[in-house]
PDBQT receptor file of N, H, CA, C and O in Angstrom, charges set to zero:
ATOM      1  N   UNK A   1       5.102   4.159 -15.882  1.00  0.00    +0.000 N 
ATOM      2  CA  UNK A   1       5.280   5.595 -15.744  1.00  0.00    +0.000 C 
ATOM      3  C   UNK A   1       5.781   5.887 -14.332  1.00  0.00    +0.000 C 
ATOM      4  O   UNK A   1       5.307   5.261 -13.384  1.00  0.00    +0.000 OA
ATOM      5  N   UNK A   2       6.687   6.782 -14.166  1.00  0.00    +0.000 N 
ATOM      6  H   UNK A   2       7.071   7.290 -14.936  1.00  0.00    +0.000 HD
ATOM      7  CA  UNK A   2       7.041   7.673 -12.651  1.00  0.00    +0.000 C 
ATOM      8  C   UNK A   2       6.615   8.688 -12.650  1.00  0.00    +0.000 C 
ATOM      9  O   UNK A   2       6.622   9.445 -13.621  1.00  0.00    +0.000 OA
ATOM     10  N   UNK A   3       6.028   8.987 -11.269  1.00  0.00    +0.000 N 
ATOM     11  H   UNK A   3       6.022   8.372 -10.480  1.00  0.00    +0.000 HD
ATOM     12  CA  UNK A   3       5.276   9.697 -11.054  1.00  0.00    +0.000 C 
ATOM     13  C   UNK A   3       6.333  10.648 -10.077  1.00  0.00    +0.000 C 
ATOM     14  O   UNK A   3       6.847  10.088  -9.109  1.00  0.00    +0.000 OA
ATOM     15  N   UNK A   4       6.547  11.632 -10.261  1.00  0.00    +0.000 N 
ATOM     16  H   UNK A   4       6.129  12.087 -11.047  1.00  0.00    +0.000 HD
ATOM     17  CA  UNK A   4       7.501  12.549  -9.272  1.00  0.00    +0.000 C 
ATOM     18  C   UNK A   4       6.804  14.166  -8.734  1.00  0.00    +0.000 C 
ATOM     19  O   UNK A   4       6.486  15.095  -9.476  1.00  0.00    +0.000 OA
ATOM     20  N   UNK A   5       6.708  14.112  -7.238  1.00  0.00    +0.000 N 
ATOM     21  H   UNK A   5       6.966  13.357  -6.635  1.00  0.00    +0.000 HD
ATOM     22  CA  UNK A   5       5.303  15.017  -6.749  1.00  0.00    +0.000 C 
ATOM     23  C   UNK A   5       6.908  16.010  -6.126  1.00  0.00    +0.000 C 
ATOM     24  O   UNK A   5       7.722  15.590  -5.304  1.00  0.00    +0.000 OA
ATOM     25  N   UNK A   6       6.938  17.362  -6.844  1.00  0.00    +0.000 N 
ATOM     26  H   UNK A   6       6.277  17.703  -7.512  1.00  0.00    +0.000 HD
ATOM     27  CA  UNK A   6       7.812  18.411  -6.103  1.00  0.00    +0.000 C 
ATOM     28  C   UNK A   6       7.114  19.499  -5.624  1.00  0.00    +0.000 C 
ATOM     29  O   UNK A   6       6.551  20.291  -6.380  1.00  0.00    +0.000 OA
ATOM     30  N   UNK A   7       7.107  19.616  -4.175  1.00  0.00    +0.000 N 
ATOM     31  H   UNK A   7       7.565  18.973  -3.561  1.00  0.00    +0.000 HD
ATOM     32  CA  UNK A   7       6.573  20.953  -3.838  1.00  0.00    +0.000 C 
ATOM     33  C   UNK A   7       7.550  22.278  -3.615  1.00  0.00    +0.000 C 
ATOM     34  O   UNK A   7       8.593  22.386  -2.969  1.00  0.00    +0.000 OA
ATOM     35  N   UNK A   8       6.973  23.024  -4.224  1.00  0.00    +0.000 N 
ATOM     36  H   UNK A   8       6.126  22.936  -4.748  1.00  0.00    +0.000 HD
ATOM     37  CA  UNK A   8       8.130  24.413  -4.278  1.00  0.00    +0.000 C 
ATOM     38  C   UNK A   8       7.256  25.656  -3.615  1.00  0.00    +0.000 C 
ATOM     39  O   UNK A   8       6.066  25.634  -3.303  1.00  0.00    +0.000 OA
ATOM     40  N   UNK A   9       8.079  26.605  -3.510  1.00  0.00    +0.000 N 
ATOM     41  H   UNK A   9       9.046  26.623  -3.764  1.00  0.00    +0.000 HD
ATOM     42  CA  UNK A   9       7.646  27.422  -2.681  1.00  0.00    +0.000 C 
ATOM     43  C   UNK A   9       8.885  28.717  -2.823  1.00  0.00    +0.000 C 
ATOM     44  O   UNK A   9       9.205  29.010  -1.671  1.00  0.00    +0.000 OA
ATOM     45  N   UNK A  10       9.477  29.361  -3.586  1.00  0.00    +0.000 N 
ATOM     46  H   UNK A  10       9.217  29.123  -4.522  1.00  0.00    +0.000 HD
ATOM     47  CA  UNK A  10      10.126  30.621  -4.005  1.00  0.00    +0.000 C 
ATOM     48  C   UNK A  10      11.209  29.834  -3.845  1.00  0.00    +0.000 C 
ATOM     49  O   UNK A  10      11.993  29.799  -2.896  1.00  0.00    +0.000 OA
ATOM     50  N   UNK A  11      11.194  29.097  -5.013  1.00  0.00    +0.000 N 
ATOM     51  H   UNK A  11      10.557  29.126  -5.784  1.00  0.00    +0.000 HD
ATOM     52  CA  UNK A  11      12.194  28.081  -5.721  1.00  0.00    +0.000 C 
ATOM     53  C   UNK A  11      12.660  28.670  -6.843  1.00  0.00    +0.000 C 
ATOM     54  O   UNK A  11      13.001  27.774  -7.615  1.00  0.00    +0.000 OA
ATOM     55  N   UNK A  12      12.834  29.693  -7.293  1.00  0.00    +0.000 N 
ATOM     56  H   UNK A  12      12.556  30.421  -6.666  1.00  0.00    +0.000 HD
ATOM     57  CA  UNK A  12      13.019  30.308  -8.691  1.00  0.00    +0.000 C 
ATOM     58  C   UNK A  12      14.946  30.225  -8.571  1.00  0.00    +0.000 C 
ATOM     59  O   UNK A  12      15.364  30.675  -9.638  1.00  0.00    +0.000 OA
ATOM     60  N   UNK A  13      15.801  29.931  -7.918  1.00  0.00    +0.000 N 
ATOM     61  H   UNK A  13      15.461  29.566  -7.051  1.00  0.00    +0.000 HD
ATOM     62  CA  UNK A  13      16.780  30.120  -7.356  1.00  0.00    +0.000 C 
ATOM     63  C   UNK A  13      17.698  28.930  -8.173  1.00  0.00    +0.000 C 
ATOM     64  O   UNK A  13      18.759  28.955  -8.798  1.00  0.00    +0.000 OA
ATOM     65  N   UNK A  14      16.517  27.678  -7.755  1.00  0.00    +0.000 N 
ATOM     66  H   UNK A  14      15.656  27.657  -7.247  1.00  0.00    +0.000 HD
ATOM     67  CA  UNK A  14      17.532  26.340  -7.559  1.00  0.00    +0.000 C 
ATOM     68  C   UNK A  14      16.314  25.168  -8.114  1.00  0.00    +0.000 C 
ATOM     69  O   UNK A  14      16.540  23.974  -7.917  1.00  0.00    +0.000 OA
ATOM     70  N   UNK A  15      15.077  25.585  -8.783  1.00  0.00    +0.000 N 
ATOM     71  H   UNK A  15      14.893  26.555  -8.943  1.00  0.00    +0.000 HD
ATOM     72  CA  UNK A  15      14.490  25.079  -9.652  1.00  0.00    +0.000 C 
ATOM     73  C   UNK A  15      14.367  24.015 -10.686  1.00  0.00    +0.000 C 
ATOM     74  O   UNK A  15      13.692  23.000 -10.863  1.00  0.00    +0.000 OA
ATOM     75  N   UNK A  16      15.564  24.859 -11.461  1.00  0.00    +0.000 N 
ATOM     76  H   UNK A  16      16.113  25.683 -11.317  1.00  0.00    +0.000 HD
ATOM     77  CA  UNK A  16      15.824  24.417 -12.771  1.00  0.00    +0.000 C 
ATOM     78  C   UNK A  16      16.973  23.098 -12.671  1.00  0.00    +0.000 C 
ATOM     79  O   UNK A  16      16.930  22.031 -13.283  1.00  0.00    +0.000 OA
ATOM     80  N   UNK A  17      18.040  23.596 -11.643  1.00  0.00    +0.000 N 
ATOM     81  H   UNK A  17      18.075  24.463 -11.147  1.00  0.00    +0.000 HD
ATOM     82  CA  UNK A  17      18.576  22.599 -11.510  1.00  0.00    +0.000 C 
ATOM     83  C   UNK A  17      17.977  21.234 -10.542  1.00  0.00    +0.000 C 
ATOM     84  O   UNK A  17      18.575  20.160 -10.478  1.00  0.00    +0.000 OA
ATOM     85  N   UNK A  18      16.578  21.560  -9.768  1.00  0.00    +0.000 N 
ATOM     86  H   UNK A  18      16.092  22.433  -9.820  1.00  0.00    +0.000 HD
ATOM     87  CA  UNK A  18      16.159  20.259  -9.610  1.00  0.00    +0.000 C 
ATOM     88  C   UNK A  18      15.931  19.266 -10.510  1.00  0.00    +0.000 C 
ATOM     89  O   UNK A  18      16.300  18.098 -10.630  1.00  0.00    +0.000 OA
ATOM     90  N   UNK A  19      14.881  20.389 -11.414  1.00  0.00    +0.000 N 
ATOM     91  H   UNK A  19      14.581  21.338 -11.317  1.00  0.00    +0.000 HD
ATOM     92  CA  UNK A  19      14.165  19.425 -12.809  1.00  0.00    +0.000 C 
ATOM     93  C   UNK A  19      15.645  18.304 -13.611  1.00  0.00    +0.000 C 
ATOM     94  O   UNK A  19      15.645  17.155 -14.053  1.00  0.00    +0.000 OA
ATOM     95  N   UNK A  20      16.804  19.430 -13.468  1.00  0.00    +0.000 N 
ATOM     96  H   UNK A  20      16.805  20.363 -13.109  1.00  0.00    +0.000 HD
ATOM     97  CA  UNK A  20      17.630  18.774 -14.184  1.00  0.00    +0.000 C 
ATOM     98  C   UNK A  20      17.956  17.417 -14.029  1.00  0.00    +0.000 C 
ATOM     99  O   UNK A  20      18.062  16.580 -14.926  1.00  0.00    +0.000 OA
ATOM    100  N   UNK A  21      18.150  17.223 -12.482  1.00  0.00    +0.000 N 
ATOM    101  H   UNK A  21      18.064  17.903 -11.754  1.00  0.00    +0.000 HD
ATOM    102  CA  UNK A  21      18.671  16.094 -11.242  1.00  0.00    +0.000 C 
ATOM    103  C   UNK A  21      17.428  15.054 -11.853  1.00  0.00    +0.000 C 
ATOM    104  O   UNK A  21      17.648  14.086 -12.581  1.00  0.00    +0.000 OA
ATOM    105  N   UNK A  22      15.796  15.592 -11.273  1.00  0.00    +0.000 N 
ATOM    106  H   UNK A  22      15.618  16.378 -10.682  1.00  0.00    +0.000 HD
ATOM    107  CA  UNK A  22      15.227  14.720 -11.601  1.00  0.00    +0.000 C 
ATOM    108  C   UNK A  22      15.023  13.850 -13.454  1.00  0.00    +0.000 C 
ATOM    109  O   UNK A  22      15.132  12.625 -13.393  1.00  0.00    +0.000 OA
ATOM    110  N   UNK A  23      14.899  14.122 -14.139  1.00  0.00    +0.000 N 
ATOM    111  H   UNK A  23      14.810  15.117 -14.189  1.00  0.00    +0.000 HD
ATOM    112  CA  UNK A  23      15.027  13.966 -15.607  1.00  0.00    +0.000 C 
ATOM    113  C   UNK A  23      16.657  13.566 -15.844  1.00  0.00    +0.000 C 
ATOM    114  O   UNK A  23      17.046  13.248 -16.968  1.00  0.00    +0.000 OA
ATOM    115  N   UNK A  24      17.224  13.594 -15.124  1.00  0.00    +0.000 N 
ATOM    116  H   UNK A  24      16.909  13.852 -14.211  1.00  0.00    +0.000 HD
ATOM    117  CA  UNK A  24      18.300  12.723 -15.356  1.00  0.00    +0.000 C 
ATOM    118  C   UNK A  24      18.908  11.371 -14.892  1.00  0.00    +0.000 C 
ATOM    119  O   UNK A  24      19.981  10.787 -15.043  1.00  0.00    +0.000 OA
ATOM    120  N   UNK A  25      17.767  11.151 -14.278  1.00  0.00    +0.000 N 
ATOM    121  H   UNK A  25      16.896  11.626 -14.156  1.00  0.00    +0.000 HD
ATOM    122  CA  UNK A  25      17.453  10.004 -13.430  1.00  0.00    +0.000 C 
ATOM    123  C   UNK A  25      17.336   8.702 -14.215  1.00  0.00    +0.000 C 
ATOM    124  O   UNK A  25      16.537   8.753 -15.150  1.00  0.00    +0.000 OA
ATOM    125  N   UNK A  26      18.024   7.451 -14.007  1.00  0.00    +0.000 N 
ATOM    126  H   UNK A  26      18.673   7.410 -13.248  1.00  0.00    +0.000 HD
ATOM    127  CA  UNK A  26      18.031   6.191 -14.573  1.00  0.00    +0.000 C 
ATOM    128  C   UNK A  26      17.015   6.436 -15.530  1.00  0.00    +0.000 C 
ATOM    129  O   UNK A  26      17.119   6.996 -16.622  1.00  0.00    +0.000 OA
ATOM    130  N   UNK A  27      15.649   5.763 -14.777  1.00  0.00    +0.000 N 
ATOM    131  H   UNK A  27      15.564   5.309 -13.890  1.00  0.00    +0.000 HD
ATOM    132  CA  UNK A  27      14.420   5.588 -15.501  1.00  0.00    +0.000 C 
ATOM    133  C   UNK A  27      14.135   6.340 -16.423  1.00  0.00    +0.000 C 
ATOM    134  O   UNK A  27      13.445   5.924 -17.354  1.00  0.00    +0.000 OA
ATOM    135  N   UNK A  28      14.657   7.790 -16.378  1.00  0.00    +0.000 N 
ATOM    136  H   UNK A  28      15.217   8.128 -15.622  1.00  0.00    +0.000 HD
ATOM    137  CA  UNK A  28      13.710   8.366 -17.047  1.00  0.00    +0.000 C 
ATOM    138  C   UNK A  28      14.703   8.566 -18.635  1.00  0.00    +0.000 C 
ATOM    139  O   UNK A  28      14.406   8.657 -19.827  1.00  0.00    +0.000 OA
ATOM    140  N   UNK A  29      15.911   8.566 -17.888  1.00  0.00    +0.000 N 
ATOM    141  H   UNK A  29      16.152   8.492 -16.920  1.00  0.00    +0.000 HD
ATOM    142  CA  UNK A  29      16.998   8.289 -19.145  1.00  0.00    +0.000 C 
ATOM    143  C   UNK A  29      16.683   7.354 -20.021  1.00  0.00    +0.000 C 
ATOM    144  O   UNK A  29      16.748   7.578 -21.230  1.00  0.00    +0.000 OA
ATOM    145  N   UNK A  30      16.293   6.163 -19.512  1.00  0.00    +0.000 N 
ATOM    146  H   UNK A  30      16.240   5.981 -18.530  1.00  0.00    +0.000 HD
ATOM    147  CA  UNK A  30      16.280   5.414 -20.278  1.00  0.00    +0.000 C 
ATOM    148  C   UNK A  30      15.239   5.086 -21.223  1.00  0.00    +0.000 C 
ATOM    149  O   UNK A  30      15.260   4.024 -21.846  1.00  0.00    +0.000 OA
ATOM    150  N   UNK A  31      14.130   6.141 -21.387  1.00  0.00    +0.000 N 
ATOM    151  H   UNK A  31      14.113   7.004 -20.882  1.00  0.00    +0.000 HD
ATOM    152  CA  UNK A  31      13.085   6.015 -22.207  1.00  0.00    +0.000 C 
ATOM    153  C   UNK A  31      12.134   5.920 -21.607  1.00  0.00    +0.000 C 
ATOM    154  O   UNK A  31      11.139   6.273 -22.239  1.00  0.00    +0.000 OA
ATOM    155  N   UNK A  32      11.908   5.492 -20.341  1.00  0.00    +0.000 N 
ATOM    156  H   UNK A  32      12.717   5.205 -19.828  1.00  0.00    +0.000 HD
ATOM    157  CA  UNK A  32      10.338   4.937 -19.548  1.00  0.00    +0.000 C 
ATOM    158  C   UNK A  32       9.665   6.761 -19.898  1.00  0.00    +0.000 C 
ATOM    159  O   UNK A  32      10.384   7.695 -20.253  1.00  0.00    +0.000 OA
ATOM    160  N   UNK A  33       8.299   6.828 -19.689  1.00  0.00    +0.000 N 
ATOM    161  H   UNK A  33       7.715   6.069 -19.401  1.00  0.00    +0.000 HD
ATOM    162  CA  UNK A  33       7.672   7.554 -19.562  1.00  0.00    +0.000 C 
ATOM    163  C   UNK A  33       7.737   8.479 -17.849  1.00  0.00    +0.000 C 
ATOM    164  O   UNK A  33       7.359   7.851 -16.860  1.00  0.00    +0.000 OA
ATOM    165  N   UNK A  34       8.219   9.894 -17.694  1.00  0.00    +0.000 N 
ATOM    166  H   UNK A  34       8.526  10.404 -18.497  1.00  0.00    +0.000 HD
ATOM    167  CA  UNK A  34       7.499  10.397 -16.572  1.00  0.00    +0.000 C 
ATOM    168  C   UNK A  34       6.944  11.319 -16.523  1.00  0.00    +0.000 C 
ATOM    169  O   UNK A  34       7.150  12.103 -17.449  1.00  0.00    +0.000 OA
ATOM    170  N   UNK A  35       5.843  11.778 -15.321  1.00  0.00    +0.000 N 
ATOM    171  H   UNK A  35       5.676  11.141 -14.569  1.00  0.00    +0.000 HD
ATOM    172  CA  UNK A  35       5.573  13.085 -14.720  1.00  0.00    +0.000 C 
ATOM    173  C   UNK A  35       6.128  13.460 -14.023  1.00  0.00    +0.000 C 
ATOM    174  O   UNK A  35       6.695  12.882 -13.096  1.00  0.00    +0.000 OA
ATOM    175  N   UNK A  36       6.095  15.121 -14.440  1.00  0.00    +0.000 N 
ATOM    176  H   UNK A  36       5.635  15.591 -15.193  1.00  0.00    +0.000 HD
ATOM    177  CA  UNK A  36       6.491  15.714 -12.990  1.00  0.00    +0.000 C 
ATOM    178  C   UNK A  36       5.769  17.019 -12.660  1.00  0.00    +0.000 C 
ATOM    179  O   UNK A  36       5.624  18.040 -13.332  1.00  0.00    +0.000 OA
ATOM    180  N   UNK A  37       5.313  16.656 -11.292  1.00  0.00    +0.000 N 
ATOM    181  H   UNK A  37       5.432  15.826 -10.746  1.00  0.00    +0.000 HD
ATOM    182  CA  UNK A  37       4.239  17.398 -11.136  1.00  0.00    +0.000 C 
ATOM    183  C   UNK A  37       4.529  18.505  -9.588  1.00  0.00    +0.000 C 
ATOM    184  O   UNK A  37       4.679  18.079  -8.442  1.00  0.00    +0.000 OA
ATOM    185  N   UNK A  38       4.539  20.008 -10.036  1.00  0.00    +0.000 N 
ATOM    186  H   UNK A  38       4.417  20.354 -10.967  1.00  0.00    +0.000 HD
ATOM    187  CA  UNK A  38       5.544  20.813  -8.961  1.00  0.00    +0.000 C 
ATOM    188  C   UNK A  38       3.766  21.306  -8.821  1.00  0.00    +0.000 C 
ATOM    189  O   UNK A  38       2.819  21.351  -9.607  1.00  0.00    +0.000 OA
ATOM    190  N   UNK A  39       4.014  21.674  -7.108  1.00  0.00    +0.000 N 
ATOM    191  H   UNK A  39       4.783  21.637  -6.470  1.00  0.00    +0.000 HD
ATOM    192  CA  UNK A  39       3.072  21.904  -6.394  1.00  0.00    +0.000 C 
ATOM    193  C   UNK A  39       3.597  23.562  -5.673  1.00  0.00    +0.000 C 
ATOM    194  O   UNK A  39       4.255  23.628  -4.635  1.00  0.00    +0.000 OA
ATOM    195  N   UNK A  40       3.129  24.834  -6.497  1.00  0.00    +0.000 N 
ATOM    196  H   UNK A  40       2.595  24.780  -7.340  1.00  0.00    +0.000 HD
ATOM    197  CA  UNK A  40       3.233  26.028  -5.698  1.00  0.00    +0.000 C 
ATOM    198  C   UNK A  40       2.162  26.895  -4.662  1.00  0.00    +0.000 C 
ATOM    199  O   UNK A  40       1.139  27.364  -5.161  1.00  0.00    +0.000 OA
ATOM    200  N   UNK A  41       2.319  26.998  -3.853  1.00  0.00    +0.000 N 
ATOM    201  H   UNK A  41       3.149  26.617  -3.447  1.00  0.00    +0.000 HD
ATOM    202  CA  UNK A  41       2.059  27.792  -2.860  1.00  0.00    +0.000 C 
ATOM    203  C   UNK A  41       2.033  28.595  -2.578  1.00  0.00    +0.000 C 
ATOM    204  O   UNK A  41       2.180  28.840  -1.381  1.00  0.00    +0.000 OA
ATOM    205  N   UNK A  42       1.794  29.708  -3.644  1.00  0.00    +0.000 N 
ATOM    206  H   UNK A  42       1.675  29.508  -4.616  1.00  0.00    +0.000 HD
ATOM    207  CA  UNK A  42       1.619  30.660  -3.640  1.00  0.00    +0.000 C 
ATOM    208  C   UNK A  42       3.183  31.799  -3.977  1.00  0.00    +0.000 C 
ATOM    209  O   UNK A  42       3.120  33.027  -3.911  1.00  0.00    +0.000 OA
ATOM    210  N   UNK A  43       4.190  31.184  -4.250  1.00  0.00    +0.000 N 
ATOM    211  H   UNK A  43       4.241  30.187  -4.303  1.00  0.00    +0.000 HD
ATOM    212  CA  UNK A  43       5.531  31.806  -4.500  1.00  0.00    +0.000 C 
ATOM    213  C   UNK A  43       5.275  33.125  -4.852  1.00  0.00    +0.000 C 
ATOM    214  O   UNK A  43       4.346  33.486  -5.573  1.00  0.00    +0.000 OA
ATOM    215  N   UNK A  44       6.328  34.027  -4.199  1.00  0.00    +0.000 N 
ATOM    216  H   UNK A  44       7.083  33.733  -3.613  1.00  0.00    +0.000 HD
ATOM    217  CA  UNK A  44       6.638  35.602  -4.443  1.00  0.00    +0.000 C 
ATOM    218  C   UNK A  44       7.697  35.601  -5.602  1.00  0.00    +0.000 C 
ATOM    219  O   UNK A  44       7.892  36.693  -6.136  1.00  0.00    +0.000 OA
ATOM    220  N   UNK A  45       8.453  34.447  -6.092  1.00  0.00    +0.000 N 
ATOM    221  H   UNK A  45       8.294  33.560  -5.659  1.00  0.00    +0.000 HD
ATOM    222  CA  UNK A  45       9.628  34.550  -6.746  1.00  0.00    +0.000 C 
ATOM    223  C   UNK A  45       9.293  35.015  -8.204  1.00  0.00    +0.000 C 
ATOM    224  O   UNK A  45       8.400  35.793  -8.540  1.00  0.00    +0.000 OA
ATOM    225  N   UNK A  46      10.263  34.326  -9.047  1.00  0.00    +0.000 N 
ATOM    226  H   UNK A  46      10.988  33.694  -8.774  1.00  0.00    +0.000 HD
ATOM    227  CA  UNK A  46       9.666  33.555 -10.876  1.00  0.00    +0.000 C 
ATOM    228  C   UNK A  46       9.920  32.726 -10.345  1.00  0.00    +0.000 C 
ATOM    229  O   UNK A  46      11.148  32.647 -10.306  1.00  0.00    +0.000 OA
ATOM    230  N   UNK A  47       9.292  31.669  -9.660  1.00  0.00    +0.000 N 
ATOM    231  H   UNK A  47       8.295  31.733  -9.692  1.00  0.00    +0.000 HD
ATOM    232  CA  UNK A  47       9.747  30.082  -9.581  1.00  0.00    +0.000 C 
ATOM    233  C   UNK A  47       8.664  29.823 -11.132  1.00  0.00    +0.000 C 
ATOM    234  O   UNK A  47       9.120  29.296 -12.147  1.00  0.00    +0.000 OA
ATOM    235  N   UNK A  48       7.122  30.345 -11.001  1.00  0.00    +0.000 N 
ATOM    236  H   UNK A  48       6.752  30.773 -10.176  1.00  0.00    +0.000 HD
ATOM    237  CA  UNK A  48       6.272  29.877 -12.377  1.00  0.00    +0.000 C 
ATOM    238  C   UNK A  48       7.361  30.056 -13.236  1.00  0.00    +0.000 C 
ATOM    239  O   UNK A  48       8.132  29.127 -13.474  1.00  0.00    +0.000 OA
ATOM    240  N   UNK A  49       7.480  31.078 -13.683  1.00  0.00    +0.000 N 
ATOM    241  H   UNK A  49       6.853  31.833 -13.489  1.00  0.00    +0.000 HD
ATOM    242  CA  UNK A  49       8.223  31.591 -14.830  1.00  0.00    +0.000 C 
ATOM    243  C   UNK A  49       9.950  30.688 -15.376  1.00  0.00    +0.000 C 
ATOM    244  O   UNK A  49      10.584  30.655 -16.431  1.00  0.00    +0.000 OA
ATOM    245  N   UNK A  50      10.085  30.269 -14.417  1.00  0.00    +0.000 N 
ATOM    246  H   UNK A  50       9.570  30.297 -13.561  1.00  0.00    +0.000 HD
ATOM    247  CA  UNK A  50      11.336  29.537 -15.082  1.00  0.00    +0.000 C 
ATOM    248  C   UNK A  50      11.166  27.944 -15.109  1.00  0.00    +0.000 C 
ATOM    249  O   UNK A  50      11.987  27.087 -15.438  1.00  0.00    +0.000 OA
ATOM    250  N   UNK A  51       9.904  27.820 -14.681  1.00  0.00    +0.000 N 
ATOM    251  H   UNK A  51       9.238  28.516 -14.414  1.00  0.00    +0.000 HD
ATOM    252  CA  UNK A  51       9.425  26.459 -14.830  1.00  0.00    +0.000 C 
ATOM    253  C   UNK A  51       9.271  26.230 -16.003  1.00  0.00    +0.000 C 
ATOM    254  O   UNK A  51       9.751  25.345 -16.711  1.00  0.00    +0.000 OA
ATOM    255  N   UNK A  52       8.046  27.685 -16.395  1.00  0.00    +0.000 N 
ATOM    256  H   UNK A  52       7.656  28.404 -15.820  1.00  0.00    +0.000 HD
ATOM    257  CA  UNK A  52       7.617  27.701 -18.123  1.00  0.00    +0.000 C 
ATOM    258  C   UNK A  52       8.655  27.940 -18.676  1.00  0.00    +0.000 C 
ATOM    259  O   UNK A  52       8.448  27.578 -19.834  1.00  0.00    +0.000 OA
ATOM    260  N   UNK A  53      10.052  28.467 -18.590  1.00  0.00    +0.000 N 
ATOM    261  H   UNK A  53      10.221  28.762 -17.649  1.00  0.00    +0.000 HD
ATOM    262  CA  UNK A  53      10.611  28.548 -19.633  1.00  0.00    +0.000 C 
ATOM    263  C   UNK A  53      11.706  26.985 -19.555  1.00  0.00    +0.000 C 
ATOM    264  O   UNK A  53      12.499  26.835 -20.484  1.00  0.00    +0.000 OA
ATOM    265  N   UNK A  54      11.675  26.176 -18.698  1.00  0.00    +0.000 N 
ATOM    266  H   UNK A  54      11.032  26.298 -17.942  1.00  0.00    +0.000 HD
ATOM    267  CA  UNK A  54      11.973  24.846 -18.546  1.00  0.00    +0.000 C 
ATOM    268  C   UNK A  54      11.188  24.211 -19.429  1.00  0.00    +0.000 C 
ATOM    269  O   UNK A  54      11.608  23.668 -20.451  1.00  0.00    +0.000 OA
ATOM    270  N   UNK A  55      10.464  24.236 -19.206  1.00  0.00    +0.000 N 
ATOM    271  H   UNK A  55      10.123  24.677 -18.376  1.00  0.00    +0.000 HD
ATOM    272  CA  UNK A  55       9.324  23.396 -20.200  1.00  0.00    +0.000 C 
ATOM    273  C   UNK A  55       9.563  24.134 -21.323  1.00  0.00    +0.000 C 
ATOM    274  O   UNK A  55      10.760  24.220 -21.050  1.00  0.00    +0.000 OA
ATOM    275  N   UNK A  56       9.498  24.600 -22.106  1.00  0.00    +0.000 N 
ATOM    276  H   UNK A  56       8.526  24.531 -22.328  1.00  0.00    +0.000 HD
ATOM    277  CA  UNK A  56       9.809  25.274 -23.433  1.00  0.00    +0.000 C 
ATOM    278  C   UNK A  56      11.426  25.088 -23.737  1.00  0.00    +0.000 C 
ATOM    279  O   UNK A  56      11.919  25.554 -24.765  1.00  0.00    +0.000 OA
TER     280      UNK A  56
């Protein structure tokens, strides 16, 4: 498994296209199992909100 630790912070901007970058990554292309685990701080943005709708 990969373990991938992102900390965000009124990331609602440029978010989605991290997740994209990361999940498109060799390993994870290729079937291995990962996490990814975003760390907020309290954000003023939708950084939550377009995470959840990433995930969905």
């Amino acid at each position: 498994m990969i373990s991938v630790i992102i900390p965000v912070y009124n990331s609602a901007a440029y978010i989605a296209q991290t997740l994209d970058s990361v999940t498109a990554q060799r390993g994870y292309s290729d079937g291995r199992s990962m996490e990814i685990i975003l760390v907020d701080d309290g954000s003023g943005d939708d950084t939550v909100k377009v995470v959840r709708d990433y995930v969905n």
